[in-house]
N, C-alpha and C positions, 0 to 999 in steps of 0.2 A: 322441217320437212313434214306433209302433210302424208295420213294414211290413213285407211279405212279397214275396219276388221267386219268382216258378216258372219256374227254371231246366231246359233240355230243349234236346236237340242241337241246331238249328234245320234246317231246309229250305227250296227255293228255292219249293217248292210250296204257296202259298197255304193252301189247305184242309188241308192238314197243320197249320196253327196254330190249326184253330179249336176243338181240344178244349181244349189251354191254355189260350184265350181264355175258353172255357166255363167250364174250374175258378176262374180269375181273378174271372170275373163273379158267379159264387156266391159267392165269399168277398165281395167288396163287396157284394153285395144281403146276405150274411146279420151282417156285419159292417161297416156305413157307417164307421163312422171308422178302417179299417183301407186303408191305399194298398199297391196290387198291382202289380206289374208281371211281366212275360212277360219274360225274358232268355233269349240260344241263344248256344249253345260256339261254331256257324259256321252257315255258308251265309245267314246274314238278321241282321236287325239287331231289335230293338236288343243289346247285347252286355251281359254281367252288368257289367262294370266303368261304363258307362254308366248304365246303370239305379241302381245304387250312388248313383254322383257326382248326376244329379240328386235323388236322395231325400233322400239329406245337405242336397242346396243347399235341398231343401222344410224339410228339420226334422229328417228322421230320425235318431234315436240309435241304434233297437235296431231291428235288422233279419233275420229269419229268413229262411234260405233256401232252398227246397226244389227239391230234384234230382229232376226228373218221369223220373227213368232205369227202366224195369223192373230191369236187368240191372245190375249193381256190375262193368262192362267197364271198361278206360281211362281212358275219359275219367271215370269216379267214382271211383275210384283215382288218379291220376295228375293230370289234367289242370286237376282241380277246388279240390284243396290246393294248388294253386300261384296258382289264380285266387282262393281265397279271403286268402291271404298274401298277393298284389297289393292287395287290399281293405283290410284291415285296415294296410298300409305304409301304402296313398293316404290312410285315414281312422282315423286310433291311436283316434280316441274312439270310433268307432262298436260297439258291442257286434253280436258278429254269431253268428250261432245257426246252425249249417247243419245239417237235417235226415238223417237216414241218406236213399236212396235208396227212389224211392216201391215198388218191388220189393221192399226189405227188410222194410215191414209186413203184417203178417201178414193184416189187415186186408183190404191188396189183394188177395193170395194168397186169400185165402177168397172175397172177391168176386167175383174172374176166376174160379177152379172152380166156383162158382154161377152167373155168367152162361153156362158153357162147358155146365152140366150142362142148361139150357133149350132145349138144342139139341133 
């Protein structure tokens, strides 16, 4: 079973989750059999090692991970390959796919200077 986690710093602030929620929710309307979950590095829950363990416990094998980072700071350097090796220790089966950071595709880059240029 395939599934995708979108991983993003977290905050204590409510509405700061709700763009995440937003991309989550597009992937399941545009993809039903695909299980999504929202994980954050801190300040809120749920945590990526969490969200891991229960998708395992649903089924999952192959699990992609996407860093909603703009910036390749710290914590996507540093803090993320230690969390994806905690992952891979807790579940040796699971195949895990961890995307470049959502800043590194070019894709976004062109997107954000087109929304910035409708100003």
């Amino acid at each position: 079973m395939n599934s995708i986690i979108l991983f993003a710093h977290g905050s204590r602030d409510p509405l700061w989750h709700e763009p995440i929620k937003a991309i989550a929710k597009k992937i399941e309307l545009d993809h039903p059999g695909t299980m999504v979950r929202c994980a954050y590095l801190e300040l809120t829950e749920p945590s990526l090692l969490s969200c891991v363990d229960e998708l395992v416990q649903l089924g999952c094998t192959d699990l992609t991970l996407f860093p909603l980072f703009l910036g390749v700071g710290r914590h996507a350097r540093e803090d993320l390959p230690l969390l994806c090796a905690e992952v891979q220790a807790r579940h040796p089966k699971l195949t895990l796919k961890r995307l470049p950071s959502a800043g590194e595709f070019p894709q976004v880059i062109e997107l954000l200077a087109q929304i910035a240029l409708q100003a």
